[in-house]
CHARMM internal coordinates of N, CA and C (Angstrom, degrees):
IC EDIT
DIST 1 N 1 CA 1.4377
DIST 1 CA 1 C 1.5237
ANGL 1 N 1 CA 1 C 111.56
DIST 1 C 2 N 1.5813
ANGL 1 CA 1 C 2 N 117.37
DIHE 1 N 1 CA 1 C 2 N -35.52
DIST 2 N 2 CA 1.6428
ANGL 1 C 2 N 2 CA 109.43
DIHE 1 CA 1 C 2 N 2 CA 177.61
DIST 2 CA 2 C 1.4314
ANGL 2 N 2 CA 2 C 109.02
DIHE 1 C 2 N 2 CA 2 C -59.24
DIST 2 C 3 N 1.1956
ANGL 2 CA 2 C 3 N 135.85
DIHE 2 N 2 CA 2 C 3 N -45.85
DIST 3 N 3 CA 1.3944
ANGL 2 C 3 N 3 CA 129.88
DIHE 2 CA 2 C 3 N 3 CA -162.29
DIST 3 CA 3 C 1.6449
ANGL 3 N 3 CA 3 C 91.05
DIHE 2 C 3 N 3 CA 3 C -52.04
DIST 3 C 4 N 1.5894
ANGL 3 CA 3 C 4 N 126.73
DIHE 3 N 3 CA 3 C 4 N -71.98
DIST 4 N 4 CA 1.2343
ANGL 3 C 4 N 4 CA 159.51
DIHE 3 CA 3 C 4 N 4 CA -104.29
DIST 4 CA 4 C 2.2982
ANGL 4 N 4 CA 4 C 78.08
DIHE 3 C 4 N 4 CA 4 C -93.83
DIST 4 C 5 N 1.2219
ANGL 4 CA 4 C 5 N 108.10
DIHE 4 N 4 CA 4 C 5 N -43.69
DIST 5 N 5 CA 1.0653
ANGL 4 C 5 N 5 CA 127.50
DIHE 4 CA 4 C 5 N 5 CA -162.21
DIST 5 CA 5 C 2.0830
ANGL 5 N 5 CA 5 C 106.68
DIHE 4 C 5 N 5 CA 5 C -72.08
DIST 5 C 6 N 1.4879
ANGL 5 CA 5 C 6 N 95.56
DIHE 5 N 5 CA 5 C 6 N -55.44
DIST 6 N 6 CA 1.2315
ANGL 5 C 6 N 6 CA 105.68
DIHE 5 CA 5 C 6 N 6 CA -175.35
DIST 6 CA 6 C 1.8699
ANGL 6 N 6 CA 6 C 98.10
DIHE 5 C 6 N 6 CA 6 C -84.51
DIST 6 C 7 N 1.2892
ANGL 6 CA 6 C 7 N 133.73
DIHE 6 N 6 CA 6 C 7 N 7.36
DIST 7 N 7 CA 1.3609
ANGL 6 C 7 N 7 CA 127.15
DIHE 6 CA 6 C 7 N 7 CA 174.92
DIST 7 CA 7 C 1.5857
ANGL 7 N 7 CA 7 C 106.53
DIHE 6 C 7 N 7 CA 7 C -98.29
DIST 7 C 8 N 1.2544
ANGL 7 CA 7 C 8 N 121.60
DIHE 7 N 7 CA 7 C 8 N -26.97
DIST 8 N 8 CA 1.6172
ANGL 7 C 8 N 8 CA 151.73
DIHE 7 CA 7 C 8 N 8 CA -179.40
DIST 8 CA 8 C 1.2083
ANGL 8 N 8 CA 8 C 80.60
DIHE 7 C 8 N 8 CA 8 C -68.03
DIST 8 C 9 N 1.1995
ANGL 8 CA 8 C 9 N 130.52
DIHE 8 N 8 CA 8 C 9 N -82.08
DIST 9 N 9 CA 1.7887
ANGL 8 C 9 N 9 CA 140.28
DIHE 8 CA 8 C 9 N 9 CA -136.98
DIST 9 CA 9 C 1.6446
ANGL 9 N 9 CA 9 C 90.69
DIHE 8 C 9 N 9 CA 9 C -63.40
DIST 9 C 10 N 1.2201
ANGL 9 CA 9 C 10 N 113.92
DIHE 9 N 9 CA 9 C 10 N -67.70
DIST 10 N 10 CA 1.4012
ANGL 9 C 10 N 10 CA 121.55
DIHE 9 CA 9 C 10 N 10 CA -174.84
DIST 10 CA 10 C 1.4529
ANGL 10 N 10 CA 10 C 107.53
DIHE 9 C 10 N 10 CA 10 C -57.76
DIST 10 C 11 N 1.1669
ANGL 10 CA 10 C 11 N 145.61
DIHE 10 N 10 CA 10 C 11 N -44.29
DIST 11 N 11 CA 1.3504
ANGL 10 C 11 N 11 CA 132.39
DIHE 10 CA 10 C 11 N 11 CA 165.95
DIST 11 CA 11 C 1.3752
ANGL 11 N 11 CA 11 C 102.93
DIHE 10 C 11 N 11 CA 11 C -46.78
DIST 11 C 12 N 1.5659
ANGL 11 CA 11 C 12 N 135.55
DIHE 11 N 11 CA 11 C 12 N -37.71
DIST 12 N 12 CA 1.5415
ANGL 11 C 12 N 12 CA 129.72
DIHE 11 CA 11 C 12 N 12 CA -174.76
DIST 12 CA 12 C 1.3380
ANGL 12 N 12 CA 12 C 101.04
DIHE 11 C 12 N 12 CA 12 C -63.72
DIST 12 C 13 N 1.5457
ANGL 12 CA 12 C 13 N 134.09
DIHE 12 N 12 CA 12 C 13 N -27.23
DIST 13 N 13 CA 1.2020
ANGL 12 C 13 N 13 CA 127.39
DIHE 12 CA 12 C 13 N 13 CA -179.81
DIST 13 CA 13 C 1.5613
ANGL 13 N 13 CA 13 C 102.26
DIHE 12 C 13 N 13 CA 13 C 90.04
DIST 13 C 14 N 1.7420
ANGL 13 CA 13 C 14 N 108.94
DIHE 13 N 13 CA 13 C 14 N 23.31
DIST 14 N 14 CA 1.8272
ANGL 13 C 14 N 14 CA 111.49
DIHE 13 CA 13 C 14 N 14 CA -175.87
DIST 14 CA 14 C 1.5648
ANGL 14 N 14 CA 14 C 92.44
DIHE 13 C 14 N 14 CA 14 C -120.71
DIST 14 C 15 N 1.8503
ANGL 14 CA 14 C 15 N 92.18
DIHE 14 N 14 CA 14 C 15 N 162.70
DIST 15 N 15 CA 1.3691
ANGL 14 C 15 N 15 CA 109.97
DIHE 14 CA 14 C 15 N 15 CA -171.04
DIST 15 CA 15 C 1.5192
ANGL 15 N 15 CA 15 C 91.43
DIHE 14 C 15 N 15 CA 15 C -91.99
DIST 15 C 16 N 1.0228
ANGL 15 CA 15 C 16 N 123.30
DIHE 15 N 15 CA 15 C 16 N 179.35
DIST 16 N 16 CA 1.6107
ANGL 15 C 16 N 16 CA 133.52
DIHE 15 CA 15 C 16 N 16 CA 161.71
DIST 16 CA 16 C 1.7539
ANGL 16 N 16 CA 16 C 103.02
DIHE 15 C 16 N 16 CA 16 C -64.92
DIST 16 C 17 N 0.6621
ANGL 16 CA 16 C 17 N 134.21
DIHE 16 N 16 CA 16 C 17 N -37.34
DIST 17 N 17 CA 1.9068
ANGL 16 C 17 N 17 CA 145.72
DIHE 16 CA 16 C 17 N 17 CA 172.37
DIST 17 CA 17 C 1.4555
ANGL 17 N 17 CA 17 C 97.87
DIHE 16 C 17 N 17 CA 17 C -65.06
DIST 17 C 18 N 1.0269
ANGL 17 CA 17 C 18 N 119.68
DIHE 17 N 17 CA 17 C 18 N -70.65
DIST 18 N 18 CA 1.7372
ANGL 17 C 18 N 18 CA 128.36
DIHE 17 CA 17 C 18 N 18 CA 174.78
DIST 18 CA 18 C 1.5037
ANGL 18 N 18 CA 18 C 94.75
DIHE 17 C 18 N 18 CA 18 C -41.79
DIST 18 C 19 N 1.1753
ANGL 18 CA 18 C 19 N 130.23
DIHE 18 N 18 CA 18 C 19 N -90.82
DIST 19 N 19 CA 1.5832
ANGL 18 C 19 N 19 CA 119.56
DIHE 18 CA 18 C 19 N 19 CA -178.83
DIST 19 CA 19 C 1.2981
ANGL 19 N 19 CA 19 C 123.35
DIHE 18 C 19 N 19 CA 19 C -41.60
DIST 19 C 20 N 1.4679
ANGL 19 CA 19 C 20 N 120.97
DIHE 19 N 19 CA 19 C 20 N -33.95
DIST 20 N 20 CA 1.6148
ANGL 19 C 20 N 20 CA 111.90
DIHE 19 CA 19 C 20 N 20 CA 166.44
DIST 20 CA 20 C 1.5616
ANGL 20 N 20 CA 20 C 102.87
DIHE 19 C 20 N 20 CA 20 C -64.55
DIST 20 C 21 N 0.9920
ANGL 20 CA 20 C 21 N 141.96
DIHE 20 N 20 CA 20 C 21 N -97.76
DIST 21 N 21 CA 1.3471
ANGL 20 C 21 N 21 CA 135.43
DIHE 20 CA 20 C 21 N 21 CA 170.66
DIST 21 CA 21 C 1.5023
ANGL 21 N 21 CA 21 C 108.75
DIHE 20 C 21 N 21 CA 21 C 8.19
DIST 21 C 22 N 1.3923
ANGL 21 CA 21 C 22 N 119.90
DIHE 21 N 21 CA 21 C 22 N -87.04
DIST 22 N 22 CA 1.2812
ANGL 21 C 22 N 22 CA 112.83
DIHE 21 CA 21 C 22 N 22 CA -174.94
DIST 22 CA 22 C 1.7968
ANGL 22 N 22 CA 22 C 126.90
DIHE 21 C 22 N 22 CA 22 C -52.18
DIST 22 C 23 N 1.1905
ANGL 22 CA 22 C 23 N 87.58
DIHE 22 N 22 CA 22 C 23 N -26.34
DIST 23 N 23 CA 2.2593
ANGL 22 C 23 N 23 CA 103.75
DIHE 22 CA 22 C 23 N 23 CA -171.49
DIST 23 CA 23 C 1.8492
ANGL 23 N 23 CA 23 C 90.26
DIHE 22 C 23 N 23 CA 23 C -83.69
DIST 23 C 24 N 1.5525
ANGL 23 CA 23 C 24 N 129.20
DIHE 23 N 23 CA 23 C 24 N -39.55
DIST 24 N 24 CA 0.9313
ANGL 23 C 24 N 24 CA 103.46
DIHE 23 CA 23 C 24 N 24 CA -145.59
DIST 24 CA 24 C 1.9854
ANGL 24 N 24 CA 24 C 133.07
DIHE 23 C 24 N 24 CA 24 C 93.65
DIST 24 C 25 N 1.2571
ANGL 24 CA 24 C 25 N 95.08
DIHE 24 N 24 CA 24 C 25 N -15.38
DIST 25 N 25 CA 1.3603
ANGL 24 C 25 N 25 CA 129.38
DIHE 24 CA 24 C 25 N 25 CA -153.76
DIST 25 CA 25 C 1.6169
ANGL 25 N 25 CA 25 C 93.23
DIHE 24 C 25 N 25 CA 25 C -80.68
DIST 25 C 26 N 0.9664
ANGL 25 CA 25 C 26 N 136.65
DIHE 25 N 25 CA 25 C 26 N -179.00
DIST 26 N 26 CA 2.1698
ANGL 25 C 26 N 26 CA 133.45
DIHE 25 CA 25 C 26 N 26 CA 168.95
DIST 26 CA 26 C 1.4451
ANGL 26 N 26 CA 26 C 76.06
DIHE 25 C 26 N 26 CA 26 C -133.86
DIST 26 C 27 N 1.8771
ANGL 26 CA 26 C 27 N 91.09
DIHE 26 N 26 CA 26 C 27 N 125.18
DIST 27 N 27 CA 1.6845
ANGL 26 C 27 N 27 CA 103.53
DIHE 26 CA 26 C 27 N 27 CA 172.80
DIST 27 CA 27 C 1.5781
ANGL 27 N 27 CA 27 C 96.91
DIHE 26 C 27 N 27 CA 27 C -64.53
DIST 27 C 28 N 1.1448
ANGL 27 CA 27 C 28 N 117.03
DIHE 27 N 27 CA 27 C 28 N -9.70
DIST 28 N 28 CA 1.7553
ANGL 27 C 28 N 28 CA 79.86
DIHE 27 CA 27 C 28 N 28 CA -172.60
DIST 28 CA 28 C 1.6921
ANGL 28 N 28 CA 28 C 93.87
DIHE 27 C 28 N 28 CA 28 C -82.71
DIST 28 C 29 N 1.3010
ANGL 28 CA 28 C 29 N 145.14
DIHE 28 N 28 CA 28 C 29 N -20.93
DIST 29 N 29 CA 1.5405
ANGL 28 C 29 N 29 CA 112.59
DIHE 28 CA 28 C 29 N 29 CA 168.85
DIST 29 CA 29 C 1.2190
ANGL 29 N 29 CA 29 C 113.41
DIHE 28 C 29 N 29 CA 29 C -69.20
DIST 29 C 30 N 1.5283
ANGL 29 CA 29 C 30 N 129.83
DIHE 29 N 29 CA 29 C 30 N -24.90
DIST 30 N 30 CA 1.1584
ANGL 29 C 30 N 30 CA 127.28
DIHE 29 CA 29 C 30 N 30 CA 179.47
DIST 30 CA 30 C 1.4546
ANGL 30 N 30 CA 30 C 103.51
DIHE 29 C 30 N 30 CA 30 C -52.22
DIST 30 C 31 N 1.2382
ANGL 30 CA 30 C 31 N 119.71
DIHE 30 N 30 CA 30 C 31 N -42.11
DIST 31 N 31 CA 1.6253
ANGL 30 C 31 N 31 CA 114.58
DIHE 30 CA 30 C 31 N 31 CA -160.91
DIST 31 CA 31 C 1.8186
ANGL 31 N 31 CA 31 C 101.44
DIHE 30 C 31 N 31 CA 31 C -85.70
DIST 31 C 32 N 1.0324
ANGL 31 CA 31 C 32 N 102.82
DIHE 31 N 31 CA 31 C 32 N 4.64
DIST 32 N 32 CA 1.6544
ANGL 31 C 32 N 32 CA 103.76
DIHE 31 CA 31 C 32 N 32 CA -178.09
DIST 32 CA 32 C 1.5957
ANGL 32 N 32 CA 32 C 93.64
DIHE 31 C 32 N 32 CA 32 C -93.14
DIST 32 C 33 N 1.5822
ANGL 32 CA 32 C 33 N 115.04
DIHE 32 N 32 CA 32 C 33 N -69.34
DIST 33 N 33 CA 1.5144
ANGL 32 C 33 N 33 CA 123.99
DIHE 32 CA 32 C 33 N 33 CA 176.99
DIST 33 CA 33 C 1.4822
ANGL 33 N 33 CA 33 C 90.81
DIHE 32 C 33 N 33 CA 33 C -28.45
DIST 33 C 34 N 1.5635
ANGL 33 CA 33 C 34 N 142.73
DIHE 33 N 33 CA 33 C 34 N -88.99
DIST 34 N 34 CA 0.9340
ANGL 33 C 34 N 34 CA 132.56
DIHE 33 CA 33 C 34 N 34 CA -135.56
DIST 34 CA 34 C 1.9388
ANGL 34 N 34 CA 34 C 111.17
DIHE 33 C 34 N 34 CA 34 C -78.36
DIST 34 C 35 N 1.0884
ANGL 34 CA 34 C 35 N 99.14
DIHE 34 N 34 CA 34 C 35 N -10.66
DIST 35 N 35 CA 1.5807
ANGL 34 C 35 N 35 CA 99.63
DIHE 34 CA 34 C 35 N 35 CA -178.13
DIST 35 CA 35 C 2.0380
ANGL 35 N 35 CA 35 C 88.55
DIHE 34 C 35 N 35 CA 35 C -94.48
DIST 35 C 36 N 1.3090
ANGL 35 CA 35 C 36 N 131.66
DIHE 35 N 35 CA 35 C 36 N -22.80
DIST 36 N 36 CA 1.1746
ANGL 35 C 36 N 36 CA 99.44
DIHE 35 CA 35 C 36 N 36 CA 167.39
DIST 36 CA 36 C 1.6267
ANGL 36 N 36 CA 36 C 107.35
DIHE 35 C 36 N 36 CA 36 C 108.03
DIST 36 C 37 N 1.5417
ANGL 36 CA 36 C 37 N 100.28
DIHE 36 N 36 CA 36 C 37 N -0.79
DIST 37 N 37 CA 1.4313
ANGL 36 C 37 N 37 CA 118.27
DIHE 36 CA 36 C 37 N 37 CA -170.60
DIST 37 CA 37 C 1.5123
ANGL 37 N 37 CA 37 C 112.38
DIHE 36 C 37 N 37 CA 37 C -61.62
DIST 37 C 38 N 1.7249
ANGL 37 CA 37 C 38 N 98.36
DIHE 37 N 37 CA 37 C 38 N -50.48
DIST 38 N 38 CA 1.5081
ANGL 37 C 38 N 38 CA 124.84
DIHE 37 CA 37 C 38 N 38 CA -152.10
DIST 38 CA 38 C 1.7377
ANGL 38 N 38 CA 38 C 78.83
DIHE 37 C 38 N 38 CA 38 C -141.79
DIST 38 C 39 N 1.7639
ANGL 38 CA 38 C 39 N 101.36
DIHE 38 N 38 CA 38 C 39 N 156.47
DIST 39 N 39 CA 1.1716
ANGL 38 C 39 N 39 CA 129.38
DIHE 38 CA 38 C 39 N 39 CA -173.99
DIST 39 CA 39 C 1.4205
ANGL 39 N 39 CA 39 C 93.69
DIHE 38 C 39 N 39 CA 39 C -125.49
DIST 39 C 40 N 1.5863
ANGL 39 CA 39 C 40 N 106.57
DIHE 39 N 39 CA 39 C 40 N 127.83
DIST 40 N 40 CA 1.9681
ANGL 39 C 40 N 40 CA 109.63
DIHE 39 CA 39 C 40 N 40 CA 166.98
DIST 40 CA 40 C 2.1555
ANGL 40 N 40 CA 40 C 116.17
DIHE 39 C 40 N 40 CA 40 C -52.71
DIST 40 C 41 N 0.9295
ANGL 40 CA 40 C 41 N 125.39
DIHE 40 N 40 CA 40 C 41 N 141.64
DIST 41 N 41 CA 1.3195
ANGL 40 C 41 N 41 CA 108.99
DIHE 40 CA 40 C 41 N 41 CA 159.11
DIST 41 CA 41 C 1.3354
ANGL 41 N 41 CA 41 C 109.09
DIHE 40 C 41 N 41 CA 41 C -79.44
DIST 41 C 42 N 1.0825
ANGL 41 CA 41 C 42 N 117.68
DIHE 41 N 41 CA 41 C 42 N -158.12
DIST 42 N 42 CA 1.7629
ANGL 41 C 42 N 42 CA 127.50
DIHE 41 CA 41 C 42 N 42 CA -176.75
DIST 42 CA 42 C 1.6285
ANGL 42 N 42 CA 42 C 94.90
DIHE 41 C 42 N 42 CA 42 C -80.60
DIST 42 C 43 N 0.5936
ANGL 42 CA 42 C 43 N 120.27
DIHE 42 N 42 CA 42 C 43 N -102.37
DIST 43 N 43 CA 1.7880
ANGL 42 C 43 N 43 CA 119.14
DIHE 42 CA 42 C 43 N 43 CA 178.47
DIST 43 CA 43 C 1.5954
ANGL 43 N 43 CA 43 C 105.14
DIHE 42 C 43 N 43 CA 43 C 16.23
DIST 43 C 44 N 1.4733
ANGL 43 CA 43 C 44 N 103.71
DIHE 43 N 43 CA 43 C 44 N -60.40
DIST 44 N 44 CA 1.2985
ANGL 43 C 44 N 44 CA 114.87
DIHE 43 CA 43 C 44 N 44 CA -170.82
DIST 44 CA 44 C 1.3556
ANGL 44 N 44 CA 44 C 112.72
DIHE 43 C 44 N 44 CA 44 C -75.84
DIST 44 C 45 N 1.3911
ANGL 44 CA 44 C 45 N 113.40
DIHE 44 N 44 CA 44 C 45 N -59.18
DIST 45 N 45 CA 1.2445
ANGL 44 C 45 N 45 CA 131.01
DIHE 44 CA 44 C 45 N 45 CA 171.57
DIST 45 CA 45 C 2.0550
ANGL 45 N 45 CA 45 C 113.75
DIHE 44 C 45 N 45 CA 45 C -18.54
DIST 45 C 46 N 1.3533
ANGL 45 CA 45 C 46 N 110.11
DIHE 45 N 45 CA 45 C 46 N -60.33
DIST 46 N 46 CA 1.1107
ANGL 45 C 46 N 46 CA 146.25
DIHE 45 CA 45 C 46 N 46 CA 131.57
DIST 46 CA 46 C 1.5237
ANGL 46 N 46 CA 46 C 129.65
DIHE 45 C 46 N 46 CA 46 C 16.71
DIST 46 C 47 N 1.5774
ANGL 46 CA 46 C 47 N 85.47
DIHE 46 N 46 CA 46 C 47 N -87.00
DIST 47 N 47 CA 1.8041
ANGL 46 C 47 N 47 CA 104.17
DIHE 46 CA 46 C 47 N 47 CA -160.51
DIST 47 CA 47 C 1.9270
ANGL 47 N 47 CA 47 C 80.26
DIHE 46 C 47 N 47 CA 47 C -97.39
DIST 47 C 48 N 1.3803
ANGL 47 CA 47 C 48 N 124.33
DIHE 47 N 47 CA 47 C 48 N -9.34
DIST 48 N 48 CA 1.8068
ANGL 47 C 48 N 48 CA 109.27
DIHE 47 CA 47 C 48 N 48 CA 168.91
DIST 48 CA 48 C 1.5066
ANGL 48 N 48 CA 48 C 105.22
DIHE 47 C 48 N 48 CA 48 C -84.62
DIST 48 C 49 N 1.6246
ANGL 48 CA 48 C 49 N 104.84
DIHE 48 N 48 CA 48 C 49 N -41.48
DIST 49 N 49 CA 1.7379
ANGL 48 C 49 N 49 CA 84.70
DIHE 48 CA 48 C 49 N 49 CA 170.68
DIST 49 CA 49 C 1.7100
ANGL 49 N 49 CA 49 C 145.56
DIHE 48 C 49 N 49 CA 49 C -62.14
DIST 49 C 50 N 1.4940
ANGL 49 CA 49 C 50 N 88.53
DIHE 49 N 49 CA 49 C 50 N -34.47
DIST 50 N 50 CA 1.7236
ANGL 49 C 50 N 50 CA 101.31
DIHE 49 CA 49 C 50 N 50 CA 166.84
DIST 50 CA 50 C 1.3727
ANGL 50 N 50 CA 50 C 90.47
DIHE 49 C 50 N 50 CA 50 C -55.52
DIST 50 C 51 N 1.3901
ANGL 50 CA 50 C 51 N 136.29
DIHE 50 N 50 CA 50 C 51 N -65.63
DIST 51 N 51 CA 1.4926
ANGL 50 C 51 N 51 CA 121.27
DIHE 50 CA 50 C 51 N 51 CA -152.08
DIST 51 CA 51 C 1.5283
ANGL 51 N 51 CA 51 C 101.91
DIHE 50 C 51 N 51 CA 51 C -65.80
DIST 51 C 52 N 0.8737
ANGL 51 CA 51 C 52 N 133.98
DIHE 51 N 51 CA 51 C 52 N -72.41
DIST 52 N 52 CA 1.3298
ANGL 51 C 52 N 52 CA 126.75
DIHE 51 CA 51 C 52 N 52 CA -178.77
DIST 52 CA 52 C 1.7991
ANGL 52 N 52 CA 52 C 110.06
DIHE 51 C 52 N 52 CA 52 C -47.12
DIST 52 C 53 N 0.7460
ANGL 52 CA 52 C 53 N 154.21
DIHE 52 N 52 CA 52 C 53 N 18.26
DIST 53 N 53 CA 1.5213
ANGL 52 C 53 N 53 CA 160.03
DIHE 52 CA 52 C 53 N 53 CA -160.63
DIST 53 CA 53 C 1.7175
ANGL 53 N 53 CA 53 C 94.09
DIHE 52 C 53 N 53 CA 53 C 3.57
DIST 53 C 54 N 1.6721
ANGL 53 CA 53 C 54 N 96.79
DIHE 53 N 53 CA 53 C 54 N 83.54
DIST 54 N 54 CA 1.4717
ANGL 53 C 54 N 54 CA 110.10
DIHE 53 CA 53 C 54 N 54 CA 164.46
DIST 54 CA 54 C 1.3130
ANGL 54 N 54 CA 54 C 104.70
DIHE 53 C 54 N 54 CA 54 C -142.29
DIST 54 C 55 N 1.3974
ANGL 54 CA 54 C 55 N 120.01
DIHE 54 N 54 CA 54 C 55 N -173.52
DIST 55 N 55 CA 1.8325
ANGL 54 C 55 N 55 CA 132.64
DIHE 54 CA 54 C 55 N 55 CA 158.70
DIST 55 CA 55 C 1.6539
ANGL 55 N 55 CA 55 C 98.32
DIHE 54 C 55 N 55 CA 55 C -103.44
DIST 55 C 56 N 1.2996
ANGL 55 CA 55 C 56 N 87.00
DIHE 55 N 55 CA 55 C 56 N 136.77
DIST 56 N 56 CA 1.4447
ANGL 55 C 56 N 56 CA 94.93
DIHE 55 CA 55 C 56 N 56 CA 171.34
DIST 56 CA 56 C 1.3013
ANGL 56 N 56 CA 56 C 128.34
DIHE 55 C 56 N 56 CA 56 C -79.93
DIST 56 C 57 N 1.5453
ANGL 56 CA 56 C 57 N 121.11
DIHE 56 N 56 CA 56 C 57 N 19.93
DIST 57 N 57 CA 1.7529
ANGL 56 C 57 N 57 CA 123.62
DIHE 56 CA 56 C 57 N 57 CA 149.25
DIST 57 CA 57 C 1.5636
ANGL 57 N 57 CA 57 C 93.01
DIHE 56 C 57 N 57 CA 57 C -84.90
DIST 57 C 58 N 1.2680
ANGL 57 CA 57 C 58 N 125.90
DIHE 57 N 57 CA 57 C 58 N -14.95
DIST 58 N 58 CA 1.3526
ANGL 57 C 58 N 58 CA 109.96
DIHE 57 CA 57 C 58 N 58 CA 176.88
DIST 58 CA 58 C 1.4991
ANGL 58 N 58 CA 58 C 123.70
DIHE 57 C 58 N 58 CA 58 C -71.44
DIST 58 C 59 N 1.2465
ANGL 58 CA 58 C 59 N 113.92
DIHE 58 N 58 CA 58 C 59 N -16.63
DIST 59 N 59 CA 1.6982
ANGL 58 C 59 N 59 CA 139.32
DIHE 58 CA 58 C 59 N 59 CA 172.71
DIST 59 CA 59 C 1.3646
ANGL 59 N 59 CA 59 C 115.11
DIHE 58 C 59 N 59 CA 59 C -68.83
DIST 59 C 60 N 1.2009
ANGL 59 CA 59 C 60 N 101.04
DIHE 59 N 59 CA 59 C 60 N -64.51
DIST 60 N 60 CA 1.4371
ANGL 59 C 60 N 60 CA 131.25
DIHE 59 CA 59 C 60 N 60 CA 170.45
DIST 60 CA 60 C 1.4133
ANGL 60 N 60 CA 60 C 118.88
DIHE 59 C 60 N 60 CA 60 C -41.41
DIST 60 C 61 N 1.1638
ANGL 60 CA 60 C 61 N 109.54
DIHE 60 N 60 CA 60 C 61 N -80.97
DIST 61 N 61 CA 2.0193
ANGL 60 C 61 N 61 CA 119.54
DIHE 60 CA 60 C 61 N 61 CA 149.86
DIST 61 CA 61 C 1.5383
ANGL 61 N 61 CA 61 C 85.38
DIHE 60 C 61 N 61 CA 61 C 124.78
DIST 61 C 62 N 1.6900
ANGL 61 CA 61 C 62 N 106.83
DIHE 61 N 61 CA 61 C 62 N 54.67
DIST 62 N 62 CA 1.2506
ANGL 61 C 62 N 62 CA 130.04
DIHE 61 CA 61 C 62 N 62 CA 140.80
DIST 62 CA 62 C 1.5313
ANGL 62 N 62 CA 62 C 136.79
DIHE 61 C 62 N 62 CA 62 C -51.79
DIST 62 C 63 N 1.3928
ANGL 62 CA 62 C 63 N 134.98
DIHE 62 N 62 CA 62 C 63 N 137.63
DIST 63 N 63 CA 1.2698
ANGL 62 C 63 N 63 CA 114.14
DIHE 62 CA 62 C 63 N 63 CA 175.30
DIST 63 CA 63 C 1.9521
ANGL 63 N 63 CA 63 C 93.46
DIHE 62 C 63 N 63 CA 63 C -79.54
DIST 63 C 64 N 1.1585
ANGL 63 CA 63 C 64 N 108.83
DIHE 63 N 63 CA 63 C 64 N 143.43
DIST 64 N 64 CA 1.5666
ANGL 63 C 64 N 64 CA 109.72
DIHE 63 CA 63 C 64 N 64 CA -176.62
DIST 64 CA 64 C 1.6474
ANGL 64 N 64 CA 64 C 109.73
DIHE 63 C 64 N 64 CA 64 C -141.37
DIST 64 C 65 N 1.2537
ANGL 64 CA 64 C 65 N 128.74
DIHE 64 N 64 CA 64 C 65 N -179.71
DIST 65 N 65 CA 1.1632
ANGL 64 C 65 N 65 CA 123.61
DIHE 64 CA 64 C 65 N 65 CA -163.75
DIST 65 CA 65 C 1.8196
ANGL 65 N 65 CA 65 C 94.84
DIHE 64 C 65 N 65 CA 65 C -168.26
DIST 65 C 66 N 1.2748
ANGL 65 CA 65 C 66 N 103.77
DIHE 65 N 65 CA 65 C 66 N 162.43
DIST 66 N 66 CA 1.4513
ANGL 65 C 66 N 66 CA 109.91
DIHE 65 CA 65 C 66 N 66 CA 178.31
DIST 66 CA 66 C 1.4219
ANGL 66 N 66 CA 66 C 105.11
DIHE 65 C 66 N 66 CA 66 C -123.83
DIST 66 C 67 N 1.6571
ANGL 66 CA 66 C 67 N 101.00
DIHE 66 N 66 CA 66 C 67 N 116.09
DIST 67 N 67 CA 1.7403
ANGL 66 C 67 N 67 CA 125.63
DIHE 66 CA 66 C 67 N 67 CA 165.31
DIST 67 CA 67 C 1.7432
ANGL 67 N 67 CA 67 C 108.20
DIHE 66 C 67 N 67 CA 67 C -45.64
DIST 67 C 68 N 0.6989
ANGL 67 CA 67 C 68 N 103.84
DIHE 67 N 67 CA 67 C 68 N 128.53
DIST 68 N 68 CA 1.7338
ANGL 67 C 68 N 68 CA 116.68
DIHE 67 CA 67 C 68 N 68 CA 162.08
DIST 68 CA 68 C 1.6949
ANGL 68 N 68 CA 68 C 102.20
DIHE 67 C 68 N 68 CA 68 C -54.91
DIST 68 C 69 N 1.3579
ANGL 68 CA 68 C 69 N 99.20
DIHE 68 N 68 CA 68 C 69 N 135.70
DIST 69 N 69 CA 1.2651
ANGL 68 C 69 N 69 CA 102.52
DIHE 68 CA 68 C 69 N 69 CA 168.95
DIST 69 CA 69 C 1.6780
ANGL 69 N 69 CA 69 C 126.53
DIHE 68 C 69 N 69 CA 69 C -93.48
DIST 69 C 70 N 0.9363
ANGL 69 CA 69 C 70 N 95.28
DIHE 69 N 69 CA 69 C 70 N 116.03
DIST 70 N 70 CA 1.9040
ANGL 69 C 70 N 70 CA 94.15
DIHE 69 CA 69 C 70 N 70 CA -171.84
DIST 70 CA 70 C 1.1684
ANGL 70 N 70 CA 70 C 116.39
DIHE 69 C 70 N 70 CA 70 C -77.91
END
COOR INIT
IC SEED 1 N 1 CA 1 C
IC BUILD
């Protein structure tokens, strides 16, 4: 998930600081998630996808799909 995570972030054109800021998140777990150290739980999992405006099988390296919005 770190690779998958820090390739996302950088397509946003954000630093790991820029995403802590925006997630709320302390870059230093960010820098763990992306080195692969530590795994997000769902909570986390979560509140990184809202920030990044993804689904979190998209993190994951889920096959995923987008629901129709009703």
């Amino acid at each position: 998930m770190g690779n998958r995570l820090r390739d996302i972030r950088r397509a946003r054109g954000l630093t790991q600081l820029e995403l802590a800021r925006i997630s709320g998140i302390p870059v230093s777990v960010i820098r763990k998630w992306e080195s692969g150290t530590r795994t997000p739980l769902s909570d986390g999992l979560r509140t990184l996808a809202d920030a990044l405006d993804v689904c979190a099988d998209q993190l994951l390296g889920r096959p995923w799909r987008r629901w129709p919005r009703w």
